[in-house]
N, C-alpha and C positions, 0 to 999 in steps of 0.2 A: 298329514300328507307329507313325502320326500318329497326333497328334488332328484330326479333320476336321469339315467343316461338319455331317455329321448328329450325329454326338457334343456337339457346340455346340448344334444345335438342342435335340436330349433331353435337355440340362441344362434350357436356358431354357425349355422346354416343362414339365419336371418341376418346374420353382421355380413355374412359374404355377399349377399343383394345387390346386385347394381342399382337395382330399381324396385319399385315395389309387386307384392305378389298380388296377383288381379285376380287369381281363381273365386267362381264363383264361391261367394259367401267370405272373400279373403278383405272384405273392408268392415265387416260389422265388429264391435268391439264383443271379445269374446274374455272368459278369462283365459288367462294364459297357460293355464295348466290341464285343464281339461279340455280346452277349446269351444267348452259352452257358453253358452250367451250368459252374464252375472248371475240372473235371478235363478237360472238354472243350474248351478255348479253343482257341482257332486264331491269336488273334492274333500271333504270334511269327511265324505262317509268311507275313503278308498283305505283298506288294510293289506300289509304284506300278509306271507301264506307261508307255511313253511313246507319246502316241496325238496326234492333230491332232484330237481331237474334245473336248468340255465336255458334262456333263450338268447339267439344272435340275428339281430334284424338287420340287413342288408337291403338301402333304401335306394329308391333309386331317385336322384337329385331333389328334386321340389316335392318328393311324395312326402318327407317331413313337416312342410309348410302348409300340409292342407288339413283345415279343421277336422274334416269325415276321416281321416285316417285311425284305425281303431287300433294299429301298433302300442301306442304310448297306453293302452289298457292292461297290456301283458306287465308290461314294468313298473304298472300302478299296483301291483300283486307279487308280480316273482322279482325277488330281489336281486337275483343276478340276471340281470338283462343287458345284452350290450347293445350296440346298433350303431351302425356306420352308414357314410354316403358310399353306395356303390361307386369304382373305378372300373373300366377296362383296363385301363392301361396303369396304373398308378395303387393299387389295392392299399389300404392303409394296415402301415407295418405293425398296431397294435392289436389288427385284427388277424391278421397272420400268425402274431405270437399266441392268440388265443387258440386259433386251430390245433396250436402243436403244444399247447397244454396239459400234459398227461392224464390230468386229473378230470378232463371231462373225454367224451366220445361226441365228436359230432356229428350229426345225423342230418340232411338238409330235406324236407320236404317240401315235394314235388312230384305229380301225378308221373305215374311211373310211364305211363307211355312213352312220355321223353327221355329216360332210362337206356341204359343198358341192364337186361334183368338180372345179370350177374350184382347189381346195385341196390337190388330192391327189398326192403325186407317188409316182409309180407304182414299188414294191419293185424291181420286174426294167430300172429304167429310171433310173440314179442320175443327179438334175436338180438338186443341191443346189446353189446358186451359186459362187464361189471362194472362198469364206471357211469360215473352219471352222465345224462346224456344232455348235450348242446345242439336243442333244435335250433337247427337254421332256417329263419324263414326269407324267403326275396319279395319285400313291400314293394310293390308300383303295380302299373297296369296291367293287363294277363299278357301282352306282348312285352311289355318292359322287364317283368318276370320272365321267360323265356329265354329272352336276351340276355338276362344276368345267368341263366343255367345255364346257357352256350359260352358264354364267353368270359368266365373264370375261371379257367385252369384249376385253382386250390380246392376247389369245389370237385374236381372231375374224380377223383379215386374216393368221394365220402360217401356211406352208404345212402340212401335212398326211403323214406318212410313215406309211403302212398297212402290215401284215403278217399273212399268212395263212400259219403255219407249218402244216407239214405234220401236226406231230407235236402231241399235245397234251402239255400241261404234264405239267411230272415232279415240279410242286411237290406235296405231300402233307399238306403239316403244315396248308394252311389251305384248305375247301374252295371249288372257283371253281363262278361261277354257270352258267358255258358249260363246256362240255368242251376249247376251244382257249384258254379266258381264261389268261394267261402271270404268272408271277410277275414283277415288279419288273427284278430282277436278270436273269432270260430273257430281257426286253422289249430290255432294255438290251446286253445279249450279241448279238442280232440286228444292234441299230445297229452294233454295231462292224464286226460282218461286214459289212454293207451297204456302209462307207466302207471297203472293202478288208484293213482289220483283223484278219484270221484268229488270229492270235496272240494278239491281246489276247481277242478274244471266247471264244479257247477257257480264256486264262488266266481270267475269271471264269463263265464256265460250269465250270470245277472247281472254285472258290470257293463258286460256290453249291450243286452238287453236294455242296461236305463240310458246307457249313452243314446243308443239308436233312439229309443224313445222320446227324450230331451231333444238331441239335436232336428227330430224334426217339428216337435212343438218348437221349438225356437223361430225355425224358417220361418213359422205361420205366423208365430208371436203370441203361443196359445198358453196358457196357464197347465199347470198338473190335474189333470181330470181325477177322482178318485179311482184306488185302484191301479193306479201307475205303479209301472215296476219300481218306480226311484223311493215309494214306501217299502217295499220291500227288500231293498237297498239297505236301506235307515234305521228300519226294524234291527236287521242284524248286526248294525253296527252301534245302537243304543248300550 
């Protein structure tokens, strides 16, 4: 296992603390890199992918510090991950110089309704330029997402890549406001398929399949039943 940019962020994030984080589930001793309970870790089984894509996670203050957050699964895979604390007012200037990085295209996904359509490049219709592309995603609540689309400016001229999965989220541990709202890590598993990616998107769709799975055998304190995805996890990484 690395240490990667979301692990970097939840230190720097956790030094800045006035006080401590009370979210539920935010006292039990977890590891620190996966945020599961010890007995439960996965880290041992986690591989990079080799992909032509970048993701840039855009978080919004304490959505770092919360164990269910299933961001830090992108970056336990794609090696170029970056992710910052959202500013309105103050955007951090190393993520500025990533936007105007030549060598990626950023793409920020987000249900196109919120859009202007001039912005939207259409799921069934890949319009992504020749350059790799740097999904952008906005980690926090479905209103604190929102809020970060409205009120980034550096975001307003990038194109737009919508998704309307069939299926609704299989996340459980945190509830969504919509019935098709997608965890983090789902959102992100789509883009891969989207850029021809099968592989990689199914290797972190069982990633996040055994997180969700663990983390909620953990709340209860239940042991790995047979047949748990986290075998088939282990399997592949033997």
């Amino acid at each position: 296992m690395r240490i990667h940019a979301l692990h970097k962020l939840y230190e720097q994030r956790l030094s800045q603390s006035t006080r401590p984080f009370l979210a539920r589930g935010g006292r039990i001793t977890r590891c620190v890199h996966c945020m599961l309970l010890p007995y439960l870790c996965i880290c041992r089984f986690k591989k990079t992918v080799q992909t032509n894509s970048a993701f840039l996670l855009l978080m919004y203050d304490d959505e770092i510090l919360k164990p269910s957050n299933t961001g830090r699964l992108i970056a336990d895979i794609v090696p170029d991950t970056f992710a910052y604390i959202w500013s309105r007012t103050e955007p951090n200037k190393e993520m500025l110089a990533l936007l105007q990085d030549p060598q990626w295209q950023p793409v920020v996904i987000f249900p196109e309704e919120y859009s202007q359509p001039e912005r939207v490049i259409c799921a069934e219709n890949n319009s992504i330029a020749n350059k790799k592309p740097l999904f952008i995603l906005l980690d926090g609540s479905w209103a604190q997402a929102k809020k970060m689309f409205r009120k980034s400016p550096y975001l307003d001229n990038l194109p737009v890549l919508s998704f309307s999965p069939e299926n609704i989220s299989r996340y459980l541990v945190r509830k969504a406001v919509k019935d098709n709202q997608l965890a983090t890590a789902e959102v992100a598993a789509l883009a891969l398929d989207y850029i021809g990616e099968q592989g990689n998107a199914a290797q972190l769709e069982l990633l996040f399949e055994v997180f969700k799975e663990n983390y909620l055998l953990g709340k209860e304190r239940k042991q790995l039943p047979k047949g748990a995805a986290f075998y088939k996890l282990k399997t592949g990484n033997d």
